[in-house]
C-alpha positions in Angstrom: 29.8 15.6 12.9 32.4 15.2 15.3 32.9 11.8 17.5 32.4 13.7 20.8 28.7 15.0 19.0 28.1 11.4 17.7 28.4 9.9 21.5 26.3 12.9 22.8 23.7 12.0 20.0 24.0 8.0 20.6 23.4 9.0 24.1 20.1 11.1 24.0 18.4 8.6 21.8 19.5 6.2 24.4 18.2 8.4 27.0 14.7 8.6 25.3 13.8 4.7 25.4 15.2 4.6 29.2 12.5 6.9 30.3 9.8 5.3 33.0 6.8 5.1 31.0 8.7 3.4 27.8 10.3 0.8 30.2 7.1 -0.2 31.7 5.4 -0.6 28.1 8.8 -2.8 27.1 8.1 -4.8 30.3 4.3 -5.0 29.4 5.1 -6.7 26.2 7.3 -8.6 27.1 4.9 -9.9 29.7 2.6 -10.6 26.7 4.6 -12.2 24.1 5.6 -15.0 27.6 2.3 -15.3 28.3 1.1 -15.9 24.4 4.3 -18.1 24.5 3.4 -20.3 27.2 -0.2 -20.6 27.4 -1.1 -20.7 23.7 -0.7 -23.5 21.9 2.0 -23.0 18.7 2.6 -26.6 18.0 1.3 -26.2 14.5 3.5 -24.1 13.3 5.7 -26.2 11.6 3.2 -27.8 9.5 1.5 -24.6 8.1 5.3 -22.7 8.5 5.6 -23.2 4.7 1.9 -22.3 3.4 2.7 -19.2 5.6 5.5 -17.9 4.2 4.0 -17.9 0.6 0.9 -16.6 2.0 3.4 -13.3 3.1 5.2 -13.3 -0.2 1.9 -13.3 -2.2 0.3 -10.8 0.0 3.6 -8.5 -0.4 3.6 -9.0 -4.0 -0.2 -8.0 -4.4 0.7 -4.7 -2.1 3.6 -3.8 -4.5 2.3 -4.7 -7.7 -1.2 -2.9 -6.9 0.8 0.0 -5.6 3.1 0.5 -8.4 0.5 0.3 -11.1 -2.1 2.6 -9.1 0.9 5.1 -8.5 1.3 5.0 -12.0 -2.4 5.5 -12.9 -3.1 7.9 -10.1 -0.5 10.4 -11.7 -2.2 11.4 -14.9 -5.5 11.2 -13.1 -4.2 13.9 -10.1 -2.6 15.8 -13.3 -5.6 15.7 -15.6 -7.7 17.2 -12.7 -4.8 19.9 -11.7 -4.2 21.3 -15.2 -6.4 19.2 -18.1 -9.3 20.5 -19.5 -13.0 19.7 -18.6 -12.9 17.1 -21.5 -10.2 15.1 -19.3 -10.7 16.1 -16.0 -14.5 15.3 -15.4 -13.7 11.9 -16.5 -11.3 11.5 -13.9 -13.1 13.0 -11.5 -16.3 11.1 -12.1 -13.5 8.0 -11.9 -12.2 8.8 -8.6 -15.7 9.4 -7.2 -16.8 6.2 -7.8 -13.9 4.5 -6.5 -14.1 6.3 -3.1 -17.4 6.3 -3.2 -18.2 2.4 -3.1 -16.8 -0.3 -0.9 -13.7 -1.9 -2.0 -15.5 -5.3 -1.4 -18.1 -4.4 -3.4 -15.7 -3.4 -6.4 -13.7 -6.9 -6.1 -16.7 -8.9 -6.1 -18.5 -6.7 -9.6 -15.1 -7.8 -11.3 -14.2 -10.9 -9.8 -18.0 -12.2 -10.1 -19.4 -10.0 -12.6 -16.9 -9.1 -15.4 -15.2 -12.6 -14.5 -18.6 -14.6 -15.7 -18.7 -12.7 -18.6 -15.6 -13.9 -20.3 -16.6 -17.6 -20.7 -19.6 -16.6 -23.1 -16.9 -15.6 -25.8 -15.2 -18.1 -27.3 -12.5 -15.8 -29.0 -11.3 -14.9 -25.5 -11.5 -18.4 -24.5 -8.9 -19.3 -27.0 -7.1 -16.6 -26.8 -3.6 -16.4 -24.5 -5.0 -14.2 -22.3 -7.8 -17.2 -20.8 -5.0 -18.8 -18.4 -5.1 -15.6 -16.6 -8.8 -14.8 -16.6 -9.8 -17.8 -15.3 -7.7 -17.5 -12.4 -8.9 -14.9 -9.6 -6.0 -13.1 -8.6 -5.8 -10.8 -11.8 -9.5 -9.6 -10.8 -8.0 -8.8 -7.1 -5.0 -7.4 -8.6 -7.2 -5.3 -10.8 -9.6 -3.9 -8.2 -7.1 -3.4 -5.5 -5.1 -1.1 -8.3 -7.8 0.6 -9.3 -8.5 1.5 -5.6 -5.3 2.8 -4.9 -5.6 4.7 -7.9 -8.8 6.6 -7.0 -7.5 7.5 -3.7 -4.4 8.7 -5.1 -5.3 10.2 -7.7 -7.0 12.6 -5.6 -4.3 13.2 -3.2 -2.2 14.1 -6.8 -4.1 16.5 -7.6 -3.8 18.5 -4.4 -0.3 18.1 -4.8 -0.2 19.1 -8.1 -2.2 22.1 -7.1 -0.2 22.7 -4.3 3.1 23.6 -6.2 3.4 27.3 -6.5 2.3 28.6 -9.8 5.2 31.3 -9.4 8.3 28.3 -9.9 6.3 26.9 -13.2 6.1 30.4 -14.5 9.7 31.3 -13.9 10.5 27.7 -15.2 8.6 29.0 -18.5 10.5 32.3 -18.5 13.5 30.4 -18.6 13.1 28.6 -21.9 12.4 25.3 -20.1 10.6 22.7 -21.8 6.8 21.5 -20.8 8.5 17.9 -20.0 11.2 19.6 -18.6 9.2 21.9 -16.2 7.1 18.5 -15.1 10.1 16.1 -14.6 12.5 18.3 -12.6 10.1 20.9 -10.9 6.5 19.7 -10.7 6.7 16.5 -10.5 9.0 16.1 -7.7 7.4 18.6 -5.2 4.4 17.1 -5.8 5.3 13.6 -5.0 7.2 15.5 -1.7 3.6 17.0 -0.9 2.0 13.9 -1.2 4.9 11.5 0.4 3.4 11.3 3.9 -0.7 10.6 2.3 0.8 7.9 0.1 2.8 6.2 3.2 -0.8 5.8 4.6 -2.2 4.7 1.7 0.4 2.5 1.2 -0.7 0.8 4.7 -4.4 0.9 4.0 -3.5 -1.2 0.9 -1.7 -3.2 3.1 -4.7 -3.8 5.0 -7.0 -4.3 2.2 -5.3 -7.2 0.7 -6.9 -9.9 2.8 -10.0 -9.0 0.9 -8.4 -11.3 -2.0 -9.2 -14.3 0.3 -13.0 -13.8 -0.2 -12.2 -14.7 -4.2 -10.0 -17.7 -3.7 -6.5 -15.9 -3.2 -4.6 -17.6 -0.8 -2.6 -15.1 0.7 -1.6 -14.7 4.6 -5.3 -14.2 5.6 -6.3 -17.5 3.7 -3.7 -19.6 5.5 -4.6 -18.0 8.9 -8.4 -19.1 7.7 -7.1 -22.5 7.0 -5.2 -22.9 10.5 -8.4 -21.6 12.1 -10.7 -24.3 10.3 -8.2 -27.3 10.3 -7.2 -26.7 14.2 -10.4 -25.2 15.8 -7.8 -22.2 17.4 -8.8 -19.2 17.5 -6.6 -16.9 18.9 -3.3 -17.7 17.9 -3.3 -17.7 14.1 -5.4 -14.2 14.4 -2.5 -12.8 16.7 -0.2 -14.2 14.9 -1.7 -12.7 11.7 -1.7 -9.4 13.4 1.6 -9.6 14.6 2.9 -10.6 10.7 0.7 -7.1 10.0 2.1 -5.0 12.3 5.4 -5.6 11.5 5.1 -4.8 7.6 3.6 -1.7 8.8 6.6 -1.1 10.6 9.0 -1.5 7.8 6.8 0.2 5.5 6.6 3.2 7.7 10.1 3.2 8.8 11.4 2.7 4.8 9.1 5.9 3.8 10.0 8.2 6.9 13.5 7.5 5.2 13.1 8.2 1.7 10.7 11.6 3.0 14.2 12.5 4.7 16.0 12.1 1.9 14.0 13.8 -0.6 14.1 17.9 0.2 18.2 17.4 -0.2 17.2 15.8 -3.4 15.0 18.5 -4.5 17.0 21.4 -2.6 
């Protein structure tokens, strides 16, 4: 790209946020945020500022942790349904039914307060290492937001498994190539290009399902906005603050997978 084609370029994206309707939405919310500003009352940030910021860090480290090991799950569940056999694809059909089929509330609560009251009755697990953890309640929100992400992925795998032409594989095959082979450096990639822009919005709705932690004593970002509402008696501004926190994670995470799905076909090409 030439510099006289990098000024043109600079100057059409330019162009686009100077059009009439974009400057009178700028203006618009930049009326808002002067407004929220002046007539709202903010004087307790500083004493929840720190609660807040490790309310965000927990509720990003629930949406990456519950995302990478769901992702993980979600693979050989979308595979076993693609290519498996009935013996391992009903199973994790039957899996992913349920999951879709029930609310995620419902699912956090049958572990949190259901499989979590169980474990006290046995006192081998009660003096085992792993009673520090169970006794807490984030490994049950952990566990039910993963296994959620998992169930709605796993479906959206398997139509991208499925969704690879059967004509690359079998040349693949002609060629000598290994089963592995064929799945690391043919299937698997398309597939995960396939299903890029359904995970980005699953990726969101996880976003917005972590607050659903708070209702099991997880003091995330949702908690502490809770706690600002109770201790304070405000209303509005720790719930538009929490939404504009919200928002702008979307933003990133949006912004951070249009990237990588512009990146990928020149991997895979």
């Amino acid at each position: 790209m030439t510099s006289e084609t990098a000024v043109i370029d600079t100057a059409a994206r330019a162009s686009l946020w100077l059009q009439p309707h974009r400057i009178v939405l700028i203006l618009i919310a930049l009326g808002l945020v002067a407004s929220a500003a002046y007539f709202m009352r903010w004087d307790w940030l500083p004493q929840y500022w720190e609660m807040g910021l490790m309310g965000i860090w927990r509720a990003l480290w629930i949406l990456a942790v519950t995302c990478t090991l769901g992702f993980m799950i979600a693979l050989p569940i979308g595979l076993a349904q693609a290519a498996g056999s009935i013996w391992v694809a009903a199973p994790a059909k039957v899996f992913c039914t349920i999951i879709r089929g029930t609310p995620l509330l419902l699912q956090l609560w049958l572990l949190y307060y259901g499989l979590g009251s169980l474990f006290p009755q046995y006192p081998w697990i009660r003096e085992s290492w792993m009673w520090p953890y169970l006794r807490q309640a984030w490994p049950y929100g952990v566990l039910a937001l993963t296994l959620s992400f998992a169930g709605y992925e796993g479906e959206v795998m398997r139509g991208a498994f499925a969704g690879v032409p059967k004509g690359q594989l079998e040349a693949a095959r002609a060629f000598g190539m290994s089963r592995w082979k064929i799945f690391r450096r043919i299937w698997l990639p398309q597939a995960f290009y396939r299903a890029l822009p359904t995970l980005t919005g699953e990726t969101v709705l996880q976003l917005k399902s972590t607050p659903l932690v708070a209702t099991i004593s997880v003091i995330d970002i949702f908690a502490v906005s809770s706690k600002v509402r109770q201790d304070t008696y405000l209303t509005y501004e720790p719930l538009l603050l929490l939404a504009l926190i919200y928002m702008a994670i979307t933003g990133i995470l949006v912004f951070a997978f249009s990237r990588i799905e512009a990146r990928i076909p020149v991997k895979i090409g």
